[in-house]
C-alpha positions in Angstrom: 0.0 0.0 0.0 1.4 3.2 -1.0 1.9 5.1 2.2 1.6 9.1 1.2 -1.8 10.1 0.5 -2.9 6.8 0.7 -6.9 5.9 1.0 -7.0 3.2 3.5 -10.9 2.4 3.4 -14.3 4.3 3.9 -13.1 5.0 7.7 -10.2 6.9 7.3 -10.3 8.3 3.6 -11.9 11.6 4.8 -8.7 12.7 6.8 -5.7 12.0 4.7 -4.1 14.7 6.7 -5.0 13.3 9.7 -3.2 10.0 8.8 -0.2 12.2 8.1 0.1 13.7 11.5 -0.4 10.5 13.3 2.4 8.9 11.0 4.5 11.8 12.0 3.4 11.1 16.0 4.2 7.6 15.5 7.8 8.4 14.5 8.7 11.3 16.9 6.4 10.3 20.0 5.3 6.8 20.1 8.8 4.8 19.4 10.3 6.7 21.6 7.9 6.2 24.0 8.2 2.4 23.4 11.9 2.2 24.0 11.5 4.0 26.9 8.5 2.1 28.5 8.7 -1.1 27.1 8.2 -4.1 29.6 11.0 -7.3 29.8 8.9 -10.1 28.6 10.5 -13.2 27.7 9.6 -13.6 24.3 11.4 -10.3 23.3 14.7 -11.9 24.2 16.7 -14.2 21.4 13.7 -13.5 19.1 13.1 -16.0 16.6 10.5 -17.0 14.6 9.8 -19.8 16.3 9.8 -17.9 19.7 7.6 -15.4 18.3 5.4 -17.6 17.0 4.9 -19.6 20.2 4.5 -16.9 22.4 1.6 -15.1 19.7 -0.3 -18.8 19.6 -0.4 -18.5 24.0 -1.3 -15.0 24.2 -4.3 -15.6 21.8 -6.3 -16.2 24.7 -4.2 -15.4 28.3 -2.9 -12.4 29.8 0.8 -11.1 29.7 1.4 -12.1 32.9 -0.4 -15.7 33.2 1.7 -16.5 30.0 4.9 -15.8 30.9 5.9 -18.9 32.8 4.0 -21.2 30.5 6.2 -19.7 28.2 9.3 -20.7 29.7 7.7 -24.1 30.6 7.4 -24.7 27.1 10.9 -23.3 25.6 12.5 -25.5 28.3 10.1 -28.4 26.9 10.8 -27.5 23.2 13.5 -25.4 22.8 13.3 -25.5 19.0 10.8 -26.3 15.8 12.9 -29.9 15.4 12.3 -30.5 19.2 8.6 -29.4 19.2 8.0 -31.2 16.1 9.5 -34.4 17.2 7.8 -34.7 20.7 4.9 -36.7 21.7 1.6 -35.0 21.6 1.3 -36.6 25.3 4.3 -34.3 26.0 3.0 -31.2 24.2 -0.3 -31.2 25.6 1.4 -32.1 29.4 3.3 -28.8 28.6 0.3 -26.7 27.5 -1.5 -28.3 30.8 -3.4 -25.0 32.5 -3.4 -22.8 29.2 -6.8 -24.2 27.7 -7.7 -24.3 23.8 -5.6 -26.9 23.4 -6.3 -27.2 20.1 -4.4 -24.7 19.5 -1.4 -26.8 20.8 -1.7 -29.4 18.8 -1.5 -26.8 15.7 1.4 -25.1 16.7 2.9 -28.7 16.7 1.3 -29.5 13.5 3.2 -25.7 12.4 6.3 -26.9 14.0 5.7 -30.6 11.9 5.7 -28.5 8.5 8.7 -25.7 9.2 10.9 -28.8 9.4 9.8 -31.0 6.5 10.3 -27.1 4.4 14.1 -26.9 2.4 16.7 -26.6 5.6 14.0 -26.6 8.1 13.5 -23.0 8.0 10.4 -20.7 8.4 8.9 -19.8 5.1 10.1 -15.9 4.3 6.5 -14.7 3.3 3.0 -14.0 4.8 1.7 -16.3 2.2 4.5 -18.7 3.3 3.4 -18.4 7.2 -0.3 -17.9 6.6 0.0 -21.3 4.8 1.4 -22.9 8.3 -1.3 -25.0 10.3 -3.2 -22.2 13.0 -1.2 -19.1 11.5 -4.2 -16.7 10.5 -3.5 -13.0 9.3 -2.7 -11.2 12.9 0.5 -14.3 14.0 1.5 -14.3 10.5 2.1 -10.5 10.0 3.5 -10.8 14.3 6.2 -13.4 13.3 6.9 -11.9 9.8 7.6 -8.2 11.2 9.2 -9.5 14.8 11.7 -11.9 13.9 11.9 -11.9 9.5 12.0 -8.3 9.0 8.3 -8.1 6.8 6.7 -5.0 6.5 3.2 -6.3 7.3 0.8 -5.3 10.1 -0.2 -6.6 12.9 -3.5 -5.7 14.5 -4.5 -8.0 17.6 -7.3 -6.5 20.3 -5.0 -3.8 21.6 -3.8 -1.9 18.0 -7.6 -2.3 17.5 -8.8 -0.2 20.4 -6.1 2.3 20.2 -6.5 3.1 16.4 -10.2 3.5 16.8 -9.3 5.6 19.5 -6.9 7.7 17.7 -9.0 8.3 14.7 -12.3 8.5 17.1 -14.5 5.5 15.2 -16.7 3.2 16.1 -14.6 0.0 14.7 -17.1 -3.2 14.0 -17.1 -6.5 14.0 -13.9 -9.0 12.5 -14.2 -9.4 8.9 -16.2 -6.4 8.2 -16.0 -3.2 6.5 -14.9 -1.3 10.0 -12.1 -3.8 10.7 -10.4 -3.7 7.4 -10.3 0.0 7.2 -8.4 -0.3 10.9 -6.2 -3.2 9.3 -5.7 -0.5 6.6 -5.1 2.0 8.5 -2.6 -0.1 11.0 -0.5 -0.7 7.2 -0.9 2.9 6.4 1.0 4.3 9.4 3.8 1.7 9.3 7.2 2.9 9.1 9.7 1.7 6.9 11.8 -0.6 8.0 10.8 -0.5 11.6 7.2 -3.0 10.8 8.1 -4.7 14.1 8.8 -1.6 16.2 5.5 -0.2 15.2 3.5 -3.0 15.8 5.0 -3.8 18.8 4.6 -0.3 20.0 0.9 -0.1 18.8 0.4 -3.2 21.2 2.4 -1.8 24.2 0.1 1.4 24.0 -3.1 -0.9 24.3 -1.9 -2.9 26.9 -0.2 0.0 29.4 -1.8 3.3 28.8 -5.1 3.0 26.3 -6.6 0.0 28.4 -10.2 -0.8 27.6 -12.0 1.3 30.8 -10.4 4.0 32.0 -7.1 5.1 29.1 -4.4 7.4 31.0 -4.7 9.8 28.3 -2.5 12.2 29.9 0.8 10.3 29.8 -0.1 8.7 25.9 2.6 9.4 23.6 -0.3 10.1 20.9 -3.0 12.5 22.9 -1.9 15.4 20.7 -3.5 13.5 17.7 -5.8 11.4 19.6 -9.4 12.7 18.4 -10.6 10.0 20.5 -9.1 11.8 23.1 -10.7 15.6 21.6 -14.2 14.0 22.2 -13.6 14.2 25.8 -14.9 10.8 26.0 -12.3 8.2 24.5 -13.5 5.2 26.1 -16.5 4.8 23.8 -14.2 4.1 21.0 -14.4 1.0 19.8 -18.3 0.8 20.7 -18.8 -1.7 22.7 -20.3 -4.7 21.5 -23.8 -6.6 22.7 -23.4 -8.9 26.0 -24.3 -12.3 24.1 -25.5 -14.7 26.9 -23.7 -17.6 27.9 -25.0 -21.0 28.7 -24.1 -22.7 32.3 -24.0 -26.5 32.7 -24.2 -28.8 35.1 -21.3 -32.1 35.2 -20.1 -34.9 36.9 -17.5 -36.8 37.6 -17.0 -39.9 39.2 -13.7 -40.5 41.5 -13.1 -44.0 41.5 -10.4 -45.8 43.5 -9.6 -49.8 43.0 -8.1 -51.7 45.9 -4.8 -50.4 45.3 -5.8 -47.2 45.5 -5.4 -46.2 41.9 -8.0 -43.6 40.2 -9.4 -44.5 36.9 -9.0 -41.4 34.7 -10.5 -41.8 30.7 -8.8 -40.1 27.9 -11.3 -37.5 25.8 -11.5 -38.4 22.0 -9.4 -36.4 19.0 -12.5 -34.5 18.2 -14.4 -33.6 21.5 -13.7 -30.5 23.1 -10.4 -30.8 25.2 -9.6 -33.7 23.1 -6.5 -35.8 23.9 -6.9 -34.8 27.9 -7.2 -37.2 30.5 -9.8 -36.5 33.1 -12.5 -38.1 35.9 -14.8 -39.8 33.4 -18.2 -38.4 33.7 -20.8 -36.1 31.7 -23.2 -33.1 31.4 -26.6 -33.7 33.8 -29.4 -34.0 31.6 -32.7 -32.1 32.5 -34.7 -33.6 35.5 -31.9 -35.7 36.2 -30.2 -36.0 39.6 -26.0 -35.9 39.8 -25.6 -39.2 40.8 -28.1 -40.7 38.2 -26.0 -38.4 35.7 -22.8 -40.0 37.3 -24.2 -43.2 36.7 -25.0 -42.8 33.5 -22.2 -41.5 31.6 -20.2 -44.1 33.0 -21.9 -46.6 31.7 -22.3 -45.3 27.8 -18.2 -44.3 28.2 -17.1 -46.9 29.9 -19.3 -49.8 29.8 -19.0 -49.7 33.9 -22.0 -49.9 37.6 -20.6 -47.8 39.8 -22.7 -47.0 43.1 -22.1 -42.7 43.5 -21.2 -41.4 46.8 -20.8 -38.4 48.4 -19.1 -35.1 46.4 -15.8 -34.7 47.1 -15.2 -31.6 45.4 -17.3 -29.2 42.9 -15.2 -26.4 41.0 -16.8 -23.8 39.0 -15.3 -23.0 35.7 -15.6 -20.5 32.8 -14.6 -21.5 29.1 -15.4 -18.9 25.8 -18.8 -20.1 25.4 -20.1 -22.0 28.2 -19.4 -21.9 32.3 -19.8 -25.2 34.3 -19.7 -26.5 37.3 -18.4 -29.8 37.8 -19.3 -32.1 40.5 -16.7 -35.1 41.7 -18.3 -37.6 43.4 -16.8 -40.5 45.0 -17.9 -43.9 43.6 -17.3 -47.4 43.7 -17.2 -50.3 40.8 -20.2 -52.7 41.3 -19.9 -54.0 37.5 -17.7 -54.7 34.7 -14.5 -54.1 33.4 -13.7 -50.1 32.0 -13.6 -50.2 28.2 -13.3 -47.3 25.3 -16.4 -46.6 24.5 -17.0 -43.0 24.7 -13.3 -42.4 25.5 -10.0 -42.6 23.7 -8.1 -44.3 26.2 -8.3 -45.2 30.1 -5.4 -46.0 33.2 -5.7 -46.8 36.5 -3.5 -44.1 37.9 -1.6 -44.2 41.3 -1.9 -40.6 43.3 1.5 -40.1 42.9 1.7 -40.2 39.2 -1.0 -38.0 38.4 1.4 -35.3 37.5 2.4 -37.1 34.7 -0.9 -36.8 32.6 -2.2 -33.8 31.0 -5.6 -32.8 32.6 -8.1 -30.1 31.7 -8.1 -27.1 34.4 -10.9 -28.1 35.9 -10.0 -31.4 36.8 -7.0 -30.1 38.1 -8.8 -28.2 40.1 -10.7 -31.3 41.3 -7.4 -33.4 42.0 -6.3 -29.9 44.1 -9.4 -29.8 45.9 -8.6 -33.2 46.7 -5.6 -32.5 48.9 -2.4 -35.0 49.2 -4.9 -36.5 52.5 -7.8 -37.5 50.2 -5.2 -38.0 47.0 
């Protein structure tokens, strides 16, 4: 895109001298501002592509600070594409273990799988190249292209979203539509030669320090001199916010079942269920009218082929995922018939307490086995 009088979309077309003067901001304020104030994360250090690209697939969905030591987790895990590509899926989900959308593991291995089988092993050297990689969508391929292969390409996550609607005082809209690619547009527009990665990573800094979704700390933003956000007196209603969509709650058990030598039975999920490949306390949704340790009862006998008699709850943890909560119930319970056998599961162990550890569990069953306490465990 040219970058000097440039029309960047219906949004922003009407101020072409606007877009000047928050280029010319973004060169004599807001880099310097970003060396200044830029924070030490982990990720910023020895950039590579592969780094980068590991630490953009985490923070898709977790804070700055939650994903910091899963980051290092995983570096000292995988340290490289060849080492991530070669490990057992066991050990790559174990490593994710806490994060959630594990999905989203499993591509970044599946990413890691096809940088190695490429000529030398290397990362492709194009945002066609990356976009091609399994998970990499616009947003991580323009991150790794501008962070660690020099690409003049824009990166606009949440953050650069908020602040450019901000800046130019617009309502934004929903991903996909006109709104969004006129701030993607606009994000490419304002680039500065030869320093893509800089101003992306400055753009993101902004959003996550000073023009923060409630209350922006206008006065110390390197940009509030062109901020017509800002002018309005009322910056915080850029982007407009969007409709509260309901979210569903459900109701699940799990049964905690102990053998004579102590050992819990724990089922592997299936590939394609949610939080497939996990290991958890085998159990279901409730169904309407239907008391927990009928529930119980019941899912263990259509996964597992098993009678149990249910017992008391041990422990119950509520917990939120993007488009359901749940509570989930862990009742003690006892085998009373039949042998465990996959058939609403992938997989199934009897587990001792101490080697627990070892298997990659959805957070809420963590929680469960936490609840549980080295007494009861």
């Amino acid at each position: 895109m040219k970058r000097s009088g440039a029309k960047t979309g219906r949004v922003f077309s009407a101020d072409a001298a606007r877009l000047n003067a928050v280029r010319d901001a973004v060169r004599a304020s807001l880099l310097p501002w970003f060396a200044r104030s830029a924070r030490d994360l982990p990720w910023r250090r020895r950039r590579t592509a592969y780094r980068v690209l590991v630490a953009e697939v985490m923070l898709q969905q977790t804070r700055v600070d939650q994903a910091a030591p899963y980051y290092r987790r995983f570096l000292r895990a995988f340290p490289s594409t060849r080492a991530l590509a070669a490990a057992p899926e066991a050990a790559v989900l174990k490593a994710w273990e806490g994060l959630g959308y594990y999905r989203r593991a499993r591509q970044l291995q599946a990413a890691a799988c096809a940088v190695v089988r490429r000529p030398g092993g290397r990362f492709p050297r194009t945002l066609e190249g990356l976009r091609a990689l399994p998970g990499v969508g616009p947003y991580t391929a323009a991150a790794v292209g501008s962070l660690a292969l020099g690409l003049e390409a824009a990166g606009v996550d949440g953050n650069v979203r908020r602040v450019l609607c901000r800046v130019f005082a617009q309502p934004g809209g929903p991903p996909g539509g006109s709104a969004a690619r006129a701030v993607e547009a606009a994000a490419t527009a304002l680039l500065l030669p030869g320093r893509a990665g800089a101003c992306n990573e400055a753009w993101m800094e902004l959003g996550a320090l000073l023009c923060v979704p409630r209350v922006p700390r206008c006065d110390a933003c390197p940009l509030r001199r062109v901020c017509a956000g800002r002018a309005t007196g009322a910056p915080a209603r850029f982007p407009a916010p969007r409709a509260a969509r309901r979210v569903p709650h459900k109701e699940v058990g799990a049964a905690v079942i102990r053998d004579r030598r102590g050992r819990f039975l724990i089922a592997r999920r299936r590939e394609g269920d949610m939080l497939g490949g996990l290991w958890e306390f085998p159990g279901g949704k409730r169904e309407h009218g239907e008391s927990m340790a009928a529930c119980i009862a019941r899912e263990l006998d259509e996964e597992m082929g098993i009678g149990i008699e249910v017992g008391r709850c041990l422990a119950r943890v509520r917990h939120a995922y993007s488009h359901f909560t749940m509570t989930l119930h862990a009742h003690e319970a006892r085998l009373v018939r039949g042998r465990p056998r996959c058939l609403q599961c992938a997989d199934y162990a009897w587990v001792r307490p101490a080697d627990l550890d070892r298997y990659a569990f959805s957070r809420a069953d963590r929680k469960i086995i936490e609840q549980l306490g080295p007494g009861k465990v």
